[in-house]
N, C-alpha and C positions, 0 to 999 in steps of 0.2 A: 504494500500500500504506500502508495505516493506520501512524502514527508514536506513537502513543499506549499508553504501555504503565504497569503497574501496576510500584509499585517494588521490587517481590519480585521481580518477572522483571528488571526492572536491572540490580538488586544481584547475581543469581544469573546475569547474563549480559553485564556491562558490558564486555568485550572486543570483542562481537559487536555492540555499540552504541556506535559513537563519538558524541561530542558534537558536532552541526552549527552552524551558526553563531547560529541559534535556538532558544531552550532554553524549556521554563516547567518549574515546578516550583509544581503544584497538589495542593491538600488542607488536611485538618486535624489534620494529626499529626506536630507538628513534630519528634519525634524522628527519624522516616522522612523527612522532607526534608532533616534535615542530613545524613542520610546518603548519600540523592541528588546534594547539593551538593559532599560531600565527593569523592564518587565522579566529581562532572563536574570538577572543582577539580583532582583528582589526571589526568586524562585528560590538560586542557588542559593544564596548567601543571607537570606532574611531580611527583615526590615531592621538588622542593627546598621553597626559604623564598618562592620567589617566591610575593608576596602578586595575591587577585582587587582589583580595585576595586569597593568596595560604595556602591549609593547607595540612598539613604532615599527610599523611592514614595512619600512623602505632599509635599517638596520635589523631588524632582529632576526637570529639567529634560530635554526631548529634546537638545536641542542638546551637553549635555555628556554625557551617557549616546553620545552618536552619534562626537564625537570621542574618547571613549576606545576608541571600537570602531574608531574609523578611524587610530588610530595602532598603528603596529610597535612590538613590544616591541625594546629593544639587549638585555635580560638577561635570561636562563632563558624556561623554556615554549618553546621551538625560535622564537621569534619572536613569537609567540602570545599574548593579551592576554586576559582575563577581565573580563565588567562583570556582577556581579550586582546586580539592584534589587528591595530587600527590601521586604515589606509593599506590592507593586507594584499592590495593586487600583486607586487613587486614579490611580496611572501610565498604567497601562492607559487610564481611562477619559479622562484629557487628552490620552493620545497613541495614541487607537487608531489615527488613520488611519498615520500615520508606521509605527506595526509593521506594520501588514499589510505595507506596500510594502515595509519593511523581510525578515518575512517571507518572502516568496514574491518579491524578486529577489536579496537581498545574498548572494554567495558567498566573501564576508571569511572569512577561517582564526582569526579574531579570534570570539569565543562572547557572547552577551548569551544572560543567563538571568532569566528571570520569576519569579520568588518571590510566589504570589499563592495566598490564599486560596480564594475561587472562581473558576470559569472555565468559562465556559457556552458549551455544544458547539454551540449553537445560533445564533452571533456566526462571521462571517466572520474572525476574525483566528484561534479554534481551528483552524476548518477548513483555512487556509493554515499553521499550525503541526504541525497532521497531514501534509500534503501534503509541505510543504517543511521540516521542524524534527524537532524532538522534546518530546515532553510524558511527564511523569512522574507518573500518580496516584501521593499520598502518604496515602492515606485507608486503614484498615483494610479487608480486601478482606468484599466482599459478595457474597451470591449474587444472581445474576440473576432478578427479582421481578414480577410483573406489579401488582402492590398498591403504595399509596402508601408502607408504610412496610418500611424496608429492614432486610434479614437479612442477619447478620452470617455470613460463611463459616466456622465455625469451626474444619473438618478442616482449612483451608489455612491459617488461621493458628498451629495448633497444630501440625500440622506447619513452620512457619517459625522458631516457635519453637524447637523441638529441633533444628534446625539451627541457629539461631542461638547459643546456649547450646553447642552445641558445638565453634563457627567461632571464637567470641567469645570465649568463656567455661571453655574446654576443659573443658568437664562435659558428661556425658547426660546428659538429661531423660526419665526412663522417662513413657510415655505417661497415666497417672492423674497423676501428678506436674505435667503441661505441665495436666492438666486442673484438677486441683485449684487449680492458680496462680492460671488463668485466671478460676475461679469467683471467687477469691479479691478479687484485684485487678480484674479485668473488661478488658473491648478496651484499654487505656489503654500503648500499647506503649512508648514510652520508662519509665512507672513499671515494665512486668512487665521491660524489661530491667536496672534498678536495683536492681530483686528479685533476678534471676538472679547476675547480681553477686555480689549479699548472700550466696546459696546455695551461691555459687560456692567460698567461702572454707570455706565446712563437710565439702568432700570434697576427696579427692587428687586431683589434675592426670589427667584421665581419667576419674575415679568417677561416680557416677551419684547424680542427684538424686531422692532416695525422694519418694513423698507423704504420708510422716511426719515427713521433716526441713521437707518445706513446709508443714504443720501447722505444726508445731512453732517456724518462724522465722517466718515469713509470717502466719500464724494470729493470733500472740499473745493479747492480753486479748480482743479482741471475737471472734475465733472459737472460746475458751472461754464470753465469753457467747452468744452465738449458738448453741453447743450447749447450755446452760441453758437458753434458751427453747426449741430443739426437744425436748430431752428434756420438758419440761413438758410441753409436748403432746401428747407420743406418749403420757405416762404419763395425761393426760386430765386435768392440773391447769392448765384454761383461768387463771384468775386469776393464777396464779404466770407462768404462760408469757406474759401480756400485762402482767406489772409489768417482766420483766427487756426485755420487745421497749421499752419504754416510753425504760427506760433508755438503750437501746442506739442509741434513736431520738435521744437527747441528745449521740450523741459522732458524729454521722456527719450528713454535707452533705447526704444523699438517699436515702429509703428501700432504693431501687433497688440501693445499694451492697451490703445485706444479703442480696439475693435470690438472688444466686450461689451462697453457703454453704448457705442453707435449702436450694436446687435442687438441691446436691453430694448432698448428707445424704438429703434424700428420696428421688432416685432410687434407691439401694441399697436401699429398703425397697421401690417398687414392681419393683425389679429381682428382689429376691425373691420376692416375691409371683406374679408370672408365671415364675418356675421351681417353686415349690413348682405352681402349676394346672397346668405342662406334666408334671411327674414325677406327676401324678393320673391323667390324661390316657393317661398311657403307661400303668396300673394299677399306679403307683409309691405306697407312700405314704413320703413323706423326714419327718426330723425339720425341724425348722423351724431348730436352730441349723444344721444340713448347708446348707439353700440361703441363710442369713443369709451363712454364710461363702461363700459364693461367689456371693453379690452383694457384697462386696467389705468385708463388717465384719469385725474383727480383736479376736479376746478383747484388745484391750490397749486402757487398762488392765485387769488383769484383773476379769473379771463384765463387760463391756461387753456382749461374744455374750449372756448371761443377760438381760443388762436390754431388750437389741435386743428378743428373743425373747416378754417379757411385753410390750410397746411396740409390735410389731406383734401380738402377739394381742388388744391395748385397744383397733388402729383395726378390725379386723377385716378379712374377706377384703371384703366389699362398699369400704370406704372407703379400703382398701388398694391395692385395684383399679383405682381411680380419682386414682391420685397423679400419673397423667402426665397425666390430662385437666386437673387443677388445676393443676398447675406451666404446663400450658402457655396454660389461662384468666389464670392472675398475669402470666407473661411479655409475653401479649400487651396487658393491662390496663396493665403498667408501662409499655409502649412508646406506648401510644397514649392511650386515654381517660383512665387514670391515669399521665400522666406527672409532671406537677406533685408537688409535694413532698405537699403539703394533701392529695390524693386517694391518693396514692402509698400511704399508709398502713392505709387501708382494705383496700386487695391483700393485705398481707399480714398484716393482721388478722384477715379473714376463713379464711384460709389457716391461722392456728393454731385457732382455731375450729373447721377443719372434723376437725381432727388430733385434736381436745380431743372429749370424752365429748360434750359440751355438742353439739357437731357432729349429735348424733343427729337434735337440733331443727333446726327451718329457720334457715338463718343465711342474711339479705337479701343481694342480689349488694353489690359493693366501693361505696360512698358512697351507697346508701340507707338512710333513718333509721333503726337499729335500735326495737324493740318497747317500750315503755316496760313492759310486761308480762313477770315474772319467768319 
């Protein structure tokens, strides 16, 4: 039976997992590995002071990694020794042979844990670590992809989130709230738990975290500029909407980072837009502020609903229509052909453009020359 388990189900089942004498602890998200570490830490060695012994994988050696495993602890941990070795890629690769054997015959009550980067399933020392150990994805989970490039799970981790936040943090996360975050900040789990934190302090012990106090704390200055540039757009003022993107381009590491908040903002406009066709459909005809509100805009400030309401009648029902086929042309342009910074920006250039009047015109796909023609 497979020993390889992602660190959601760990953490949400580490009673049912005791730590064996072979541990790795793989990924890239080092917040979810300290907690991994914590969790195998607190197994072996109890909730006292007794310290693991850590060694550094770019120096350490088999031979002293091996006597700390082979010696009995006299104090706390019932007897029991810990050896973590951090940054172990380097480790790995001078001592693969000695782990495997180590692997697949040591039955010492003593724990060696692998702190490593990558770890290819495809190397006989995984495979002996399934077999006879335990391994801990620490990687934001993913769905399962037949395509090279990989999709983020987002129900599950938006659901681990409001469990977390509530385990952690004694706050609920109402579910637009967990998503707003998420657009906000992006996959980046250690930063959205530092958020949570933050949000944490804005409600009573139990309360619940709105998606207007995560606006409003989380948000800040760039996700009031980021609604100046889409309101520009939706109003059809291309030029105004590409001076403030310009700006916004100058305060932030990677396009990419922006695309969350445009994605939040425009969904609710094609979310409307396909309630007002199904209320037609039905031989309904709705007012247009009725399905704004319940795709999820909120007269506040007050005239927001008003201005939603000219803003989706400036892109029209045709251009309207097609918000999820673009959001999810930009998505996949930012992950793949456009990931680099340099192209990154054309994604979402052309993406105001197509919001903006100007859109009427042919606008060239993401990094083809535009027209030197007015």
């Amino acid at each position: 039976m497979s020993s390889t388990i992602h660190v959601f189900d760990y953490l949400s089942a580490e009673s049912a997992v005791p730590a064996p004498a072979f541990c790795v602890v793989f990924g890239d998200e080092p917040f979810l590995k300290r907690l991994a570490l914590q969790t195998i830490r607190r197994q072996v060695l109890g909730d006292g002071d007794t310290p693991a012994e850590n060694f550094d994988g770019s120096t350490a050696q088999w031979r002293d990694v091996h006597d700390e495993l082979a010696t009995v602890a006299l104090f706390g941990g019932g007897g029991r020794r810990l050896a973590i070795v951090d940054d172990a890629d380097d480790f790995v690769g001078r001592c693969r042979e000695k782990l495997e054997q180590y692997a697949e015959r040591s039955k010492s009550r003593n724990v060696l844990v692998l702190n490593v980067g990558t770890w290819a399933s495809n190397t006989r020392v995984y495979k002996l670590a399934d077999r006879h150990g335990l391994q801990i994805e620490c990687r934001v989970p993913q769905k399962a992809s037949s395509s090279k490039n990989k999709v983020i799970d987002e129900p599950r981790l938006l659901t681990w989130l409001a469990a977390w936040a509530h385990a952690h943090h004694g706050a609920k996360l109402a579910p637009k709230a967990a998503r707003l975050l998420l657009d906000l900040v992006g996959p980046e789990v250690g930063l959205l738990d530092q958020h949570l934190a933050k949000l944490a302090l804005f409600v009573p012990s139990g309360g619940q975290i709105s998606p207007e106090l995560v606006q409003e704390v989380i948000g800040g200055w760039r996700a009031k500029t980021i609604w100046e540039v889409l309101d520009a757009a939706c109003d059809g003022n291309a030029a105004e909407a590409l001076l403030q993107f310009e700006r916004l381009l100058q305060s932030t590491d990677h396009p990419v980072a922006l695309f969350g908040q445009f994605s939040w903002s425009l969904r609710r406009f094609a979310a409307a837009t396909r309630l007002y066709e199904r209320a037609e459909r039905q031989g309904k005809r709705p007012q247009l502020r009725d399905v704004l509100g319940q795709a999820g805009f909120r007269d506040w400030p007050k005239g927001t609903l008003q201005r939603a309401e000219g803003q989706l009648k400036q892109m029209g029902r045709d251009r309207a229509g097609q918000l999820y086929r673009w959001l999810l042309e930009a998505d996949l342009g930012l992950k793949g052909s456009h990931s680099a910074p340099g192209r990154a920006r054309f994604v979402l250039e052309r993406l105001i453009l197509r919001l903006a009047k100007q859109s009427d015109r042919r606008v060239p796909p993401a990094g083809e020359p535009k027209s030197r023609r007015s």
